[in-house]
C-alpha positions in Angstrom: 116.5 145.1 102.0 117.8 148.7 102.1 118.1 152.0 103.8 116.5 153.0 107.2 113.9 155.3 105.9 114.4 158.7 106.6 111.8 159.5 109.0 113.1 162.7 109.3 111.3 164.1 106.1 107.9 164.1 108.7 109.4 166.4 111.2 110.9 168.5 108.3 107.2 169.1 107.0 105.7 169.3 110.5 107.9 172.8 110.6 106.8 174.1 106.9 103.8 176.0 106.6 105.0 179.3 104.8 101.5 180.8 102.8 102.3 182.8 100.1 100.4 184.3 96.7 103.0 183.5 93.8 101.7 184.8 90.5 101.3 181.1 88.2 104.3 181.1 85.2 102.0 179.2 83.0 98.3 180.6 83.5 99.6 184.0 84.5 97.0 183.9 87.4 97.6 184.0 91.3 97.4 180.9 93.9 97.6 180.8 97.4 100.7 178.0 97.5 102.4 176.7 100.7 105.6 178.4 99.9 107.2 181.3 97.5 109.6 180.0 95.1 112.5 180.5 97.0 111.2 178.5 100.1 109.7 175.8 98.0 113.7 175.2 95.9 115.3 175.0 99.5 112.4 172.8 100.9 113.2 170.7 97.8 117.1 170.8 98.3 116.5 169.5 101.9 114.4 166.7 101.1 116.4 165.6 98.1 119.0 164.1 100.5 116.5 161.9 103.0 114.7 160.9 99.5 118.0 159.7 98.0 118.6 157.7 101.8 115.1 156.4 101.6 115.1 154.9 98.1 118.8 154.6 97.5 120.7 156.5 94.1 120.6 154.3 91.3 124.9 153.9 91.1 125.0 153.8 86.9 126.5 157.3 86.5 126.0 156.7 82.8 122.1 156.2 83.6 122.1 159.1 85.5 123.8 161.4 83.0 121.2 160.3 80.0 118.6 161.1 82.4 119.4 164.3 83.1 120.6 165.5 79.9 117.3 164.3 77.9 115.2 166.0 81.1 117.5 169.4 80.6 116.9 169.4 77.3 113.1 169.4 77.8 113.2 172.1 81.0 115.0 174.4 78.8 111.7 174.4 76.7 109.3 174.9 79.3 107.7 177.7 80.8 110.5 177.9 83.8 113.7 177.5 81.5 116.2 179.3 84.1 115.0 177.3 87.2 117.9 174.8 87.9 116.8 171.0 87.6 117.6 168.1 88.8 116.3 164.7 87.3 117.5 161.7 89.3 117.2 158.1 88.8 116.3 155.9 92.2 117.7 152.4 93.2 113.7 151.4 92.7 112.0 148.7 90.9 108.4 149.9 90.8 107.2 151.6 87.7 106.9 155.2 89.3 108.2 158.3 88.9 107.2 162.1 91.1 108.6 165.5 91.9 109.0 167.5 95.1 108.7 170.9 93.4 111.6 173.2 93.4 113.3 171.7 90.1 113.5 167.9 91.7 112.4 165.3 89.3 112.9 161.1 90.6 112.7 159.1 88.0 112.1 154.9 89.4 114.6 152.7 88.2 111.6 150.1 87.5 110.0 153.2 85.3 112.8 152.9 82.6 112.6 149.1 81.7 109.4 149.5 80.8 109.7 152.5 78.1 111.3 152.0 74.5 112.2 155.3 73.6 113.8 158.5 74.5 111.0 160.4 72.9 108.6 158.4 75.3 111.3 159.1 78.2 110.6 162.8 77.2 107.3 162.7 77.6 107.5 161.6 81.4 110.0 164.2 82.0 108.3 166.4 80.5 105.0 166.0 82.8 106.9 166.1 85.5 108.4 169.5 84.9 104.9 170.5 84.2 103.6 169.6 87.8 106.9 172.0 88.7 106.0 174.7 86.5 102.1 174.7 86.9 103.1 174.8 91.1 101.6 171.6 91.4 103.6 170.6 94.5 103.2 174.4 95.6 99.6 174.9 95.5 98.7 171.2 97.1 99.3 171.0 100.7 103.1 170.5 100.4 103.2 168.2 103.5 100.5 166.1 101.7 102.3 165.2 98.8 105.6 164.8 100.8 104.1 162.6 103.3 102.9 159.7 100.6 106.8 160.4 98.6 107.8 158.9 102.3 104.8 157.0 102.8 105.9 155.0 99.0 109.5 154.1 100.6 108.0 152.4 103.0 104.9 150.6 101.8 104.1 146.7 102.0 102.5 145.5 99.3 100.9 142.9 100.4 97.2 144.3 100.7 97.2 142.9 104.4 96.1 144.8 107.0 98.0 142.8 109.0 101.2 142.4 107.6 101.3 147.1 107.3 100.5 146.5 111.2 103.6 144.2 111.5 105.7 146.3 109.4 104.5 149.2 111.1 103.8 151.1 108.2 100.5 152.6 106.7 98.9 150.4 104.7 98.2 153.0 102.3 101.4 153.5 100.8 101.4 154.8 96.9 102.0 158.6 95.7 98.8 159.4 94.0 99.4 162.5 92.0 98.0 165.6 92.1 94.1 165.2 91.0 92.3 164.9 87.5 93.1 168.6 86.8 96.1 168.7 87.5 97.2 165.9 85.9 95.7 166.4 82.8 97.7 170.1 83.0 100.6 168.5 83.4 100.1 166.3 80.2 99.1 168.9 78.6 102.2 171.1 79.1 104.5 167.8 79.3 103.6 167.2 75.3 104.1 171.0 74.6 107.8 170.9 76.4 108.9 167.8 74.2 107.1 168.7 71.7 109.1 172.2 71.3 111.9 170.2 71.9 112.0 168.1 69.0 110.8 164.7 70.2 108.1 163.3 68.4 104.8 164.2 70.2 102.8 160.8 69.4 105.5 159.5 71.9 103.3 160.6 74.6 100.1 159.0 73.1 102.4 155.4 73.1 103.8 155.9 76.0 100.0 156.2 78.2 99.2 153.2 75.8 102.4 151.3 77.2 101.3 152.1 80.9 97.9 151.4 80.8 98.2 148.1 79.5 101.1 147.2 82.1 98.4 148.6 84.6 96.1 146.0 83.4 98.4 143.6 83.4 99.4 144.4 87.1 96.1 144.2 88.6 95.9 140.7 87.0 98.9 139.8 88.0 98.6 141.0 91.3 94.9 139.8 92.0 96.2 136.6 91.1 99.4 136.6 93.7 97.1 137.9 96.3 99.0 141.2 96.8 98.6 145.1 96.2 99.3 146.2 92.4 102.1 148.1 91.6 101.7 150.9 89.6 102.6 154.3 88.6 101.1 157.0 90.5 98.2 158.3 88.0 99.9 159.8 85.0 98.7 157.1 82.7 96.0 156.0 84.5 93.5 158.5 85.5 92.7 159.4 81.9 92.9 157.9 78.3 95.5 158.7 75.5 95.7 162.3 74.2 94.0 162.0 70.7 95.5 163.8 67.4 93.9 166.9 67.9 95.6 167.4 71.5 98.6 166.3 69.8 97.8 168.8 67.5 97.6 171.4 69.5 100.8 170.6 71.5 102.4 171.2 67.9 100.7 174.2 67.6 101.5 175.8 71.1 104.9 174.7 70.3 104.5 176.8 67.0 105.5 173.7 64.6 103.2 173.1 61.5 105.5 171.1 59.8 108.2 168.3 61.4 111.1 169.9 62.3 113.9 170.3 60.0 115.5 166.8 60.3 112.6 165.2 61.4 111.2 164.2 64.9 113.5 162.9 67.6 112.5 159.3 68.8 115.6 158.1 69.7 115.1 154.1 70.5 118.3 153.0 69.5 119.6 155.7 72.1 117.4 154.5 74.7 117.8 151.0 74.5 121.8 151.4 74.3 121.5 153.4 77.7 119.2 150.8 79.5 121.5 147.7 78.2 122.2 146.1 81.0 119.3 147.5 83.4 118.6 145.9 86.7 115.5 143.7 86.1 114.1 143.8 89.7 115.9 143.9 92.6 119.5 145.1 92.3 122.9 144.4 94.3 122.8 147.0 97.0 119.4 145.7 97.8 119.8 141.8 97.4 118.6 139.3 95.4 116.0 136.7 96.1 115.6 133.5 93.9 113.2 130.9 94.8 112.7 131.2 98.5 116.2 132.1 99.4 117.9 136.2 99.9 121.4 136.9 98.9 123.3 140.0 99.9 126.5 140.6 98.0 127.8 143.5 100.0 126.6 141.9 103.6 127.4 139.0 102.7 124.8 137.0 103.6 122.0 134.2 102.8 119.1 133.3 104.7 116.2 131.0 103.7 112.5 131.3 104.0 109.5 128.2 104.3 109.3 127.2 100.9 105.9 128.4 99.2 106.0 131.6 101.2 105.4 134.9 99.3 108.6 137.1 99.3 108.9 140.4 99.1 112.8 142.7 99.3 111.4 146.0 99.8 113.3 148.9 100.4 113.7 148.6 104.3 112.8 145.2 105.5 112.4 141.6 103.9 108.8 140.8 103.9 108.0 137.1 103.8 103.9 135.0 104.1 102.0 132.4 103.4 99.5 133.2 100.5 97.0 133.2 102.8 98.9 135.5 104.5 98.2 133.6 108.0 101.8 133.2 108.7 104.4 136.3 108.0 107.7 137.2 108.9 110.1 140.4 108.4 113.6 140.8 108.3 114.9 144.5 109.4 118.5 145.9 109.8 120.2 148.2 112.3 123.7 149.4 113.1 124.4 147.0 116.1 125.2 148.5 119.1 129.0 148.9 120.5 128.1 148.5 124.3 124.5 146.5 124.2 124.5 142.6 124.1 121.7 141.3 121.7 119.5 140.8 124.7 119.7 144.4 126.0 119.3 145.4 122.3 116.2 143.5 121.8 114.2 144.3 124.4 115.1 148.0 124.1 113.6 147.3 121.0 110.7 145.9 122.0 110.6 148.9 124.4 108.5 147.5 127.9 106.7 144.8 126.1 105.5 141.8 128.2 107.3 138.6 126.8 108.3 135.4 128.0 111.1 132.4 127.0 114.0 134.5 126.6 117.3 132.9 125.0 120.0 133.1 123.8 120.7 132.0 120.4 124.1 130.9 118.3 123.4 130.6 114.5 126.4 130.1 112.3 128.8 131.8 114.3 126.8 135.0 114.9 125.4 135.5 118.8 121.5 136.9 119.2 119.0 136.6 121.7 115.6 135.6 120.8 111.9 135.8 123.0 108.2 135.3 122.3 106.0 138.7 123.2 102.5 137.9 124.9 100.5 140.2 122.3 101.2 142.2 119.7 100.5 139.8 116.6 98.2 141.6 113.9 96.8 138.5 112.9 94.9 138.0 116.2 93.8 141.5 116.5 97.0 142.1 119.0 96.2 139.7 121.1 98.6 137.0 119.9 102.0 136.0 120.5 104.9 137.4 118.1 108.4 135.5 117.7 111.5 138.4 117.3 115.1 137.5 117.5 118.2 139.4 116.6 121.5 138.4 115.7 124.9 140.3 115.5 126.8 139.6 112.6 130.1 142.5 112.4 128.2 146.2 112.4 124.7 145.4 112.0 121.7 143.9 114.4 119.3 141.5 112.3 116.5 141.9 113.6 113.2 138.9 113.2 109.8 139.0 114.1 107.3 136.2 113.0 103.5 136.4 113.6 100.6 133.9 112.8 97.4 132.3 114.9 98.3 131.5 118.1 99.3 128.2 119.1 100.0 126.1 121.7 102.0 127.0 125.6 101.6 130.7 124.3 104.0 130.6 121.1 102.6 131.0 117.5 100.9 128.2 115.4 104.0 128.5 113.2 106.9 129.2 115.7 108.9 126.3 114.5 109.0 127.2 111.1 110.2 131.4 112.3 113.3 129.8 114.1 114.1 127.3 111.6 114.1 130.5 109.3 116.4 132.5 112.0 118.6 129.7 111.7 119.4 129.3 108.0 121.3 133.0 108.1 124.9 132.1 107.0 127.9 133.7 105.3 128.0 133.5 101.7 129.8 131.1 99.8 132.2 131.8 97.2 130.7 130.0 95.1 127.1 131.6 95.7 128.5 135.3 95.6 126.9 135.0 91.3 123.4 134.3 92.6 123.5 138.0 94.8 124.0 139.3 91.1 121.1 141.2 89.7 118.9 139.8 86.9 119.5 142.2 84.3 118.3 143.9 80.5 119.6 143.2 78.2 119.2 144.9 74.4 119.3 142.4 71.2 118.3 143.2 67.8 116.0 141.0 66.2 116.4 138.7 62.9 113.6 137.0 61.0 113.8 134.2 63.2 113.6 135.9 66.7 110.7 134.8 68.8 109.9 135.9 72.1 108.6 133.2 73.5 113.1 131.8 73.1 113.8 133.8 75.7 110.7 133.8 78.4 111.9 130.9 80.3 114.5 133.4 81.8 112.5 136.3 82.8 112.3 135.3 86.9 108.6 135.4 87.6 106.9 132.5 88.1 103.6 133.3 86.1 103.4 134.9 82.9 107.0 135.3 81.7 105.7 135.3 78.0 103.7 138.4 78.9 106.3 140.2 81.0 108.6 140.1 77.8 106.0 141.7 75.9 105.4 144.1 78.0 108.7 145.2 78.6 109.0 145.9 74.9 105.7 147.8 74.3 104.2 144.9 72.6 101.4 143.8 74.8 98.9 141.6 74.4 99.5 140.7 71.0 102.0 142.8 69.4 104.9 141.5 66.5 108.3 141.6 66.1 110.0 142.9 63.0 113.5 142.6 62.4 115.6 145.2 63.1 114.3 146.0 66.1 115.9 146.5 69.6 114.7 144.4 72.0 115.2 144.1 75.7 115.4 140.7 77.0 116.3 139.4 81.1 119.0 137.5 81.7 
């Protein structure tokens, strides 16, 4: 559970509309874009800030820093070489990665566990700066693209209609690049930027092979956990592989023949040493959730859901339901007010809202208020009862709300189970302070006797933790070890 989301970036975009016909860097042509160059770096500067509160900086200055200096590297070869750049790594999980234009390139936290070389890393970075330097982000309806950058920090992937109504979020939540064409440009400069660079161009071609099978994977996976599939935003899966004659030809527009003097950058072992000890999922700024119980180190806290309920720490709320999803429940944060009491906070929440049963509530020392609205539950079309409760602990207002079919005297079907839920928040233990520690990466190098299948039992998914090891080092669905090589395992 993280950051407010900056909601902020909406009205920014409501007040941007600057037309313009900028002459193209890379075709030489003209396009009618949103902004000139100027505008669109500033419009990029402004955002960068309400991105970075939205998703949260990855804090690994180290991480950062490799980032950056392999993406410098590559926007000193591309058609834009003096623009200034900015590659940036997010506090996110999901395999994703996008740019505002202007020089901005976000790289997702979740994006690096899954590659296994710089070379591939160079690749990304470099399609990215091709989207920059083709005026992708330009030449699209800018508040388009920045809507569905915001519209990604605050999606529920659930694939319940109900649960996005809840959340009060759209359910349609995922950055989905910039079209066929445009994609495929971006590839196409992307290989010719690392390429010129020195990084080994078949990189690219591994690194859509990589993706597409963890797309496959993830839509399996996904199907089979009854939620939406996470996935990256179109790069590697609107269109196959480039072949060797488009690898070819990104050697040739780069004006190699031969392999560099040296040979071609690939750069695992530097990769793999930079990733070592990687969140593997959630991290410690946004809590950590093992078996049906939340942990927050620097709150904190612990609170419990019903076990056999579905959780999900997303950026801004906790997100818990039934597999069914005919019971759900969300867990949101606020700075508590100095001068309201949890009642006169709630309902100033609730803003007008016809409710009934109003109490007050002691849990573990903190003081809330808690009351049932008449409507507003998604699962009965608005017409049902919703459960919300809020509870004071130092600075900050939890805030509950728990929906499902409606039940008897006017409360939900499973109103027992959202209180009982309410009441399990607590102070941490001592002793349980390890447990709001991140699963992490971490890098081995494997012998003749290494097997993956040693170390799946500690990858924390419930399903498929064989599969998830392979995937994570590029060796899906039936790929081999050899020894000698790095390997990222989660412990």
């Amino acid at each position: 559970m993280k950051r407010q989301l900056a909601v902020a970036v909406l009205s920014t975009l409501a007040g941007f509309a600057v037309s313009s016909c900028a002459t193209n860097p890379v075709t030489g042509g003209h396009n009618v874009v949103m902004s000139s160059t100027q505008s669109e770096k500033e419009q990029s500067r402004r955002l960068y800030e309400q991105i970075i509160r939205a998703y949260g900086l990855y804090e690994d200055q180290a991480v950062q820093d490799y980032v950056n200096r392999v993406g410098q590297k590559v926007a000193k070869n591309s058609h834009l070489p003096d623009w200034e750049y900015k590659f940036t790594v997010l506090d996110d999980e999901s395999v994703n990665a996008f740019t505002t234009g202007g020089g901005y390139v976000y790289v997702h936290r979740g994006l690096l566990a899954y590659m296994n070389s710089e070379a591939e890393l160079a690749a990304v970075l470099g399609h990215e700066i091709g989207h920059i330097t083709a005026r992708h982000p330009a030449r699209r309806q800018t508040r388009g693209v920045l809507a569905s950058v915001l519209a990604t920090g605050a999606a529920i992937m659930t694939g319940s209609s109900a649960v996005a109504q809840l959340a009060n979020v759209g359910a349609t939540a995922w950055l989905q690049g910039y079209g066929r064409e445009n994609e495929m440009e971006a590839d196409r400069l992307g290989l010719e930027y690392a390429t010129k660079t020195g990084y080994r161009p078949e990189a690219m071609g591994e690194v859509f092979r990589v993706f597409k099978q963890q797309e496959s994977f993830e839509l399996q996976r996904a199907k089979d956990e009854g939620r939406e599939p996470m996935i990256y935003h179109g790069v590697f899966s609107s269109h196959p592989a480039p072949d060797a004659r488009e690898i070819q030809a990104a050697k040739g527009a780069a004006n190699i023949t031969d392999q560099p003097e040296g040979g071609w950058i690939d750069g695992r072992e530097e990769f793999m040493k930079a990733i070592d000890g990687l969140p593997y999922g959630s991290s410690r700024a946004q809590g950590i959730v093992r078996d049906n119980r939340f942990y927050h180190a620097d709150l904190g806290i612990t609170l419990a859901f019903p076990r056999g309920w579905h959780i999900e720490n997303q950026r801004d709320r906790i997100l818990a339901y039934t597999r069914n999803k005919d019971a759900i429940m969300q867990v949101t944060a606020a700075p508590r007010p100095e001068k309201k009491t949890p009642r006169e906070f709630l309902i100033g929440e609730l803003k007008g809202a016809s409710f009934m049963r109003g109490e007050e509530l002691r849990v573990n020392g903190m003081e809330g208020y808690t009351v049932v609205t008449r409507h507003g539950s998604p699962l009965d079309g608005g017409e049902g009862p919703v459960r919300w409760a809020v509870l004071y602990r130092d600075k900050t207002a939890f805030l509950f709300g728990g929906a499902s079919r409606s039940g008897t005297a006017g409360l939900p079907a499973d109103d027992g189970l959202f209180l009982s839920s309410v009441q399990t928040m607590r102070n941490l233990k001592p002793s349980e302070y390890p447990l709001a520690q991140p699963y992490r990466i971490k890098v081995i190098q494997a012998t003749e006797k290494t097997k993956l299948e040693d170390y799946a039992k500690q990858v924390p998914v419930q399903r498929y933790q064989k599969e998830e090891l392979l995937m994570l080092n590029g060796l899906y669905p039936n790929g081999k070890v050899k020894p000698g090589q790095y390997l990222k395992i989660v412990e």
